[in-house]
C-alpha positions as CSV (number, residue, x, y, z in Angstrom):
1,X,5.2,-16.6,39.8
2,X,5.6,-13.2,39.3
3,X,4.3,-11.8,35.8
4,X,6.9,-10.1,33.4
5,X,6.1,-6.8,31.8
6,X,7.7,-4.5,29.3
7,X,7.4,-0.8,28.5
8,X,8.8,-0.2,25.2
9,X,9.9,3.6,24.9
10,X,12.5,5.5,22.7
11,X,13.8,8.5,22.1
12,X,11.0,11.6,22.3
13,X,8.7,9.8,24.2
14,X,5.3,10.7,26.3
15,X,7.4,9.9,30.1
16,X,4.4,9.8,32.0
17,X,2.8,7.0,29.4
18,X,6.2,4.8,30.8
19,X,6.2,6.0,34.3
20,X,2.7,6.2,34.4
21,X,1.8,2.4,34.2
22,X,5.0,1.3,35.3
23,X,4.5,2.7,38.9
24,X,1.4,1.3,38.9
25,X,2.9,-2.3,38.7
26,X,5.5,-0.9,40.5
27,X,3.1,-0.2,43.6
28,X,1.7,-3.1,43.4
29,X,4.7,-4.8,43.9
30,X,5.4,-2.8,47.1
31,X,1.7,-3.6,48.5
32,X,1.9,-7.2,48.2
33,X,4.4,-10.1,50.3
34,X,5.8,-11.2,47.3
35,X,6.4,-9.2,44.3
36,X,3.5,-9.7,41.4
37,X,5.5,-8.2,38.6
38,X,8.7,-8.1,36.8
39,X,9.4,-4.8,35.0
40,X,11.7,-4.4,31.9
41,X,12.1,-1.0,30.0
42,X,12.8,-1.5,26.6
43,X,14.1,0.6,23.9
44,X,15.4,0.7,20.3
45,X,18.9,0.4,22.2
46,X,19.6,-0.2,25.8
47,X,20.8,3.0,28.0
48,X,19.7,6.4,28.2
49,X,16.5,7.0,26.6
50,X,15.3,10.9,26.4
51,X,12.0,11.3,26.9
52,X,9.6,14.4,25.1
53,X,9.6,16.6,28.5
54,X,14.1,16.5,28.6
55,X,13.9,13.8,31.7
56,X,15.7,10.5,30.6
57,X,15.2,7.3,31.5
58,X,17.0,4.3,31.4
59,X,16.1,1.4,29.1
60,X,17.8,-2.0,30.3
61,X,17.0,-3.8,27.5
62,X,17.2,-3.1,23.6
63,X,14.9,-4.4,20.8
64,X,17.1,-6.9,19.7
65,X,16.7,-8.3,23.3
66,X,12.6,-8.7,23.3
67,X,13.0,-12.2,22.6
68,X,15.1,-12.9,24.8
69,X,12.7,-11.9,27.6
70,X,9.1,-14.2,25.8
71,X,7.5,-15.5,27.1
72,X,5.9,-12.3,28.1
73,X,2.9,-11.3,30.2
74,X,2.4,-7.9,29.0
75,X,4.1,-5.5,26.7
76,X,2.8,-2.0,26.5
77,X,4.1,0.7,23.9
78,X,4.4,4.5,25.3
79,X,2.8,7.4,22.9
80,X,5.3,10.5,22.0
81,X,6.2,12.3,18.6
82,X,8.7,9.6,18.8
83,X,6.7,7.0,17.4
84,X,5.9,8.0,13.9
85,X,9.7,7.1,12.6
86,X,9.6,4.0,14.1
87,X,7.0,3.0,12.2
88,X,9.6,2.8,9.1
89,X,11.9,0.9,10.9
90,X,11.8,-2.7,9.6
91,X,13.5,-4.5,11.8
92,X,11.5,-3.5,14.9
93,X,8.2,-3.9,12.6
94,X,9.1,-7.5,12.5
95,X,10.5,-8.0,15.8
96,X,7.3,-6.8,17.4
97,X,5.1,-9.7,14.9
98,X,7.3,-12.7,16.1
99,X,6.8,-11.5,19.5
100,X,3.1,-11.1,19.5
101,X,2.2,-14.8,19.8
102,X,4.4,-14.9,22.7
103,X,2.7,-11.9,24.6
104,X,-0.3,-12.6,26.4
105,X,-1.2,-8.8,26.9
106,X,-0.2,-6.4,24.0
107,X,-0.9,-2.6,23.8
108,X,-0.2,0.7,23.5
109,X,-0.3,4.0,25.2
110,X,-1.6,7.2,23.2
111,X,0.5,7.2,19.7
112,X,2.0,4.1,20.3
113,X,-1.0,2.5,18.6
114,X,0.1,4.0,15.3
115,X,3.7,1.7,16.0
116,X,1.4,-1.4,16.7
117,X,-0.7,-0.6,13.8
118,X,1.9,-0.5,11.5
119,X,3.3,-3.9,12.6
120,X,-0.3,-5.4,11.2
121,X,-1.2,-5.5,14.7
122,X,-4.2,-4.1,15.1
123,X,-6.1,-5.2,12.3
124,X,-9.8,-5.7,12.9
125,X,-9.1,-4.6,16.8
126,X,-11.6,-1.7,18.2
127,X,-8.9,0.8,19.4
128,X,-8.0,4.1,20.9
129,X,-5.5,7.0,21.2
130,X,-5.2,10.7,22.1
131,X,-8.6,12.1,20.7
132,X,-6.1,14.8,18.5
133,X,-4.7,12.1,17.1
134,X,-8.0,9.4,16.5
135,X,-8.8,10.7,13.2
136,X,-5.3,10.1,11.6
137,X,-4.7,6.6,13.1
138,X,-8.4,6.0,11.4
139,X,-6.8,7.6,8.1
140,X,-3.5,5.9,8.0
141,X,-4.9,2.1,9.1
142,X,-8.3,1.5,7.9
143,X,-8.4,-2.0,9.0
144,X,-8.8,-0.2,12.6
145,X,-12.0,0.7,14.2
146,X,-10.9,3.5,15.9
147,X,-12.9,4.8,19.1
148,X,-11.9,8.3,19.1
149,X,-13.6,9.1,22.9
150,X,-13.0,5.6,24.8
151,X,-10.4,6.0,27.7
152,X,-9.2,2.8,26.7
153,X,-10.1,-0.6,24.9
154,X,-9.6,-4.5,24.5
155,X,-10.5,-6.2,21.5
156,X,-9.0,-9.7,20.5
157,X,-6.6,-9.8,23.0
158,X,-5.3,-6.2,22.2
159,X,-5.3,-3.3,24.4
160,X,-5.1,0.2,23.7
161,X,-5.6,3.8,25.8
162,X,-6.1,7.5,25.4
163,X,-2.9,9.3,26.0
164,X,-0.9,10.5,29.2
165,X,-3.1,9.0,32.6
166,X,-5.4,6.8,30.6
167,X,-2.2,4.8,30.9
168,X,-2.2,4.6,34.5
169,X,-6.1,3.6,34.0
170,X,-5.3,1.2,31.6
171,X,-2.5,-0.3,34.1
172,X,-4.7,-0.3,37.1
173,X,-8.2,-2.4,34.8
174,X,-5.0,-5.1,34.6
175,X,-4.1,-4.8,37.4
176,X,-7.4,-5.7,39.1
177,X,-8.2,-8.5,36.3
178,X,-5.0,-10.1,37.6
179,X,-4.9,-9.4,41.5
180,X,-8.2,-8.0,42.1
181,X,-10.3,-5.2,42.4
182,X,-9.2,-4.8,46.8
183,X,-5.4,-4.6,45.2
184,X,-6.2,-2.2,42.5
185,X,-8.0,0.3,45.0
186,X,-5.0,-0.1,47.4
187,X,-2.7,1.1,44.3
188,X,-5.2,4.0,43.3
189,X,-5.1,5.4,46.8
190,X,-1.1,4.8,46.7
191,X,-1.2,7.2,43.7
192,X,-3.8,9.4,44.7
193,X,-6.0,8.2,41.8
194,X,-9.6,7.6,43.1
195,X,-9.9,4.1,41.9
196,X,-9.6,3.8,38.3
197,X,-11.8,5.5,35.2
198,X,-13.8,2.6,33.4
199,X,-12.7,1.8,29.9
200,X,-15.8,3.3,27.9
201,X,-15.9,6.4,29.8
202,X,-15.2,9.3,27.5
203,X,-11.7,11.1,27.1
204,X,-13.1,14.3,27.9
205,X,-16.2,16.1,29.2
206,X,-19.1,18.1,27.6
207,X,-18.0,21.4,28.9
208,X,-14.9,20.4,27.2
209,X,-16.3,19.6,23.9
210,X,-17.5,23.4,23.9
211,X,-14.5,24.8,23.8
212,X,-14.1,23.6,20.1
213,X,-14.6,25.7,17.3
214,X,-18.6,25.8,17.5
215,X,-18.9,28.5,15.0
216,X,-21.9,30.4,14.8
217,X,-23.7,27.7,17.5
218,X,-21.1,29.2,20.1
219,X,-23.9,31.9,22.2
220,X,-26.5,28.9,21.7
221,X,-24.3,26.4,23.3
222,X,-23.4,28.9,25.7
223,X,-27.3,29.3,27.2
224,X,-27.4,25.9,26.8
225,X,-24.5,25.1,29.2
226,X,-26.2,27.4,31.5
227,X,-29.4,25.9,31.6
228,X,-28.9,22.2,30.6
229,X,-32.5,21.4,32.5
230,X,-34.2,24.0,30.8
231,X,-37.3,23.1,27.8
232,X,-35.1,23.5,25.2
233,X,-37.4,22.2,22.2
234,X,-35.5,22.1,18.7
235,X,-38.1,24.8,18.1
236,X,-36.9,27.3,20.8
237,X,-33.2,26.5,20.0
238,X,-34.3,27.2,16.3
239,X,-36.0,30.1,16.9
240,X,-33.1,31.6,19.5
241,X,-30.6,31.4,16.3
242,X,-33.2,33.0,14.2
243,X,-33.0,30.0,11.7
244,X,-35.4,26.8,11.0
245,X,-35.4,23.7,12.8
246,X,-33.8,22.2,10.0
247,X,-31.6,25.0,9.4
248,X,-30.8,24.5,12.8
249,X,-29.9,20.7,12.2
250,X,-27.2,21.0,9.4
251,X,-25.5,23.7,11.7
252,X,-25.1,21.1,14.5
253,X,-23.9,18.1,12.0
254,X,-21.7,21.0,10.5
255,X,-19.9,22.2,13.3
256,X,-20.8,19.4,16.0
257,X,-21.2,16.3,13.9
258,X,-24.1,15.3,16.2
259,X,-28.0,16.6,16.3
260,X,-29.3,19.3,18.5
261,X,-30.8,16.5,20.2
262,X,-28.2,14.1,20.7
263,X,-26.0,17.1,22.0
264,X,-28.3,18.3,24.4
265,X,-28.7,14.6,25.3
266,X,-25.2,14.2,26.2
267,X,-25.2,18.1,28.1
268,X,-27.7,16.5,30.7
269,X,-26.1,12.9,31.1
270,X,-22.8,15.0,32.3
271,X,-25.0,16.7,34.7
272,X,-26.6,13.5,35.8
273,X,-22.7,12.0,35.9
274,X,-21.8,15.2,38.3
275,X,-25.0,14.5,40.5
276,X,-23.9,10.3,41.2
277,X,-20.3,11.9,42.8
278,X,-22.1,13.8,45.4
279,X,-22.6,11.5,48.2
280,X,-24.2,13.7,50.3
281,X,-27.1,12.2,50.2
282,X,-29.0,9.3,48.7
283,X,-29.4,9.5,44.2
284,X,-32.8,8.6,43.0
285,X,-32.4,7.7,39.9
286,X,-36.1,8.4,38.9
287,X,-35.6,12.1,40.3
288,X,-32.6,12.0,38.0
289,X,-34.1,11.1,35.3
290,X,-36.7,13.9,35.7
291,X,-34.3,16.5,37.4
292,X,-32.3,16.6,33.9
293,X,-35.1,15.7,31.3
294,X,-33.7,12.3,30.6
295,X,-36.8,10.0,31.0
296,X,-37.8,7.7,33.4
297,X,-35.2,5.6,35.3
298,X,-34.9,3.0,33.1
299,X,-34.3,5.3,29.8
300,X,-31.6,7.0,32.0
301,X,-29.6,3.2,33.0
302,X,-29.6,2.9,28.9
303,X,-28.4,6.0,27.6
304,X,-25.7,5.9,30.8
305,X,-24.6,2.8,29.6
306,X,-24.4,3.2,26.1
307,X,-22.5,7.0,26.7
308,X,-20.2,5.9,29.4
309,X,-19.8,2.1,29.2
310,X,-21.2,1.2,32.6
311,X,-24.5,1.6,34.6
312,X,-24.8,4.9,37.0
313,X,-24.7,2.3,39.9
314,X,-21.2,1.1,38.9
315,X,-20.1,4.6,37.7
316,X,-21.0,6.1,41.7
317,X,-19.7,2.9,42.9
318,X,-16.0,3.3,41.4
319,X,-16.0,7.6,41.3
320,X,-17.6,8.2,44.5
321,X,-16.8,7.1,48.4
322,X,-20.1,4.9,48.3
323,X,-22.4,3.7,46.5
324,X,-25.8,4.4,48.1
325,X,-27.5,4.5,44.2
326,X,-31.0,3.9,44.7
């Protein structure tokens, strides 16, 4: 029997958080004999529904009809500016808490956390949005745990994602928990997604994380971007800022929130990430280890795992073309 799904969007929405997942189910659909999925978009009324980039889409169901369509297998709530009056909105507050029990899979797509998290939804759940936007969901519900870098997340039965195509990430990990990993891959290569990102994987990349506001640390971080193998002792780094070690220290948790340690850390564990995609030839993960000042293979499984959710096996098996991990 083919499992129902609803995308709940309104007016100012993110459209790729609904189209996003929804051709994802949508694909799988069109891959399979039989179709897996029934899809329902829902909004505050049914009709047009204009979404944040001036597209519309069109809702078939309104609020008041949710109940109508329990039980439910899944119902996901799209991100956008749109969200934040909703969250005033009484009536759909409550709507949304008699439907829960009746919704095996319930989540939310970027901001449409802060809608779930107003219903009292969310309470004692790990969860995750747009990093912009972690800190505030934190702020405003402090029975969250919010996970400001996770691509996405389930906790007690809730599930919650990073915004625009951690959606389609999100769709495609239930996907393959329902139908498989084979179907999911089918639907990845249908999208021209290679496979899909895991869960704990972060939002964004090192380099990335540079282009915030490093303050003074910005020609430090610069060198060491450009040498993330080098010996950089906290000493040398220290001494390159003409500062003390220590110094040194509260400038990082200042501007960084992290240790000159932990960040360089993290710089060589993106390198080592980069290294498992080339599969060019075979990846010691011993040379890694060494290649990138990271230990011994063992200490480089750990810290992989405890950055990135998954082993480096599993992260070359899912990013790369094979997995020939050594």
């Amino acid at each position: 029997m083919a499992r129902r799904i609803a995308l709940f969007a309104y007016p100012d929405c993110q459209l790729l958080d609904v189209s996003g997942p929804w051709q994802v189910f949508a694909s799988a659909n069109a891959l399979s004999a039989t179709p897996l999925y029934q899809l329902h978009l829902v909004a505050p009324e049914a009709g047009s529904v204009m979404t944040n980039g001036g597209l519309a889409v069109q809702a078939t169901h309104g609020q008041a009809e949710l109940a109508a369509l329990a039980p439910l297998d899944t119902l996901l709530v799209a991100g956008g500016h749109g969200v934040m009056p909703l969250r005033q909105d009484a009536a759909l507050l409550t709507t949304l808490r008699d439907l829960a029990p009746a919704v095996r899979r319930l989540g939310s797509i970027c901001t449409g956390a802060f809608l779930l998290a107003a219903a009292g939804l969310l309470d004692g759940c790990r969860v995750t949005t747009h990093w912009r936007h972690a800190a505030a969901l934190a702020e405003a519900y402090p029975a969250l745990k919010v996970e400001p870098d996770a691509l996405y997340v389930e906790s007690r039965g809730r599930y919650t994602s990073a915004g625009v195509t951690a959606g389609i990430d999100l769709a495609l990990a239930m996907l393959e928990a329902d139908h498989g990993a084979v179907l999911a891959g089918r639907v990845a290569r249908e999208l021209v997604v290679f496979l899909h990102r895991p869960g704990g994987q972060s939002q964004f990349s090192e380099v990335l994380r540079q282009q915030q506001d490093a303050g003074p640390l910005r020609r430090l971080l610069d060198h060491l971007h450009g040498d993330p193998g080098g010996d950089h002792h906290v000493e040398a780094m220290a001494a390159q800022m003409a500062v003390s070690p220590r110094h040194l220290t509260r400038l990082f948790r200042r501007h960084l929130n992290t240790t000159p340690g932990a960040y360089l850390t993290r710089l060589r564990l993106e390198q080592a990430r980069l290294a498992l995609l080339d599969t060019s030839q075979p990846v010691s993960l011993p040379r890694l280890a060494a290649r990138w000042r990271l230990g011994g293979a063992e200490q480089l499984r750990r810290q992989f795992q405890r950055h990135y959710g998954v082993s480096p096996s599993v992260y070359r098996q899912r990013f790369a073309s094979t997995d020939s991990t050594r």
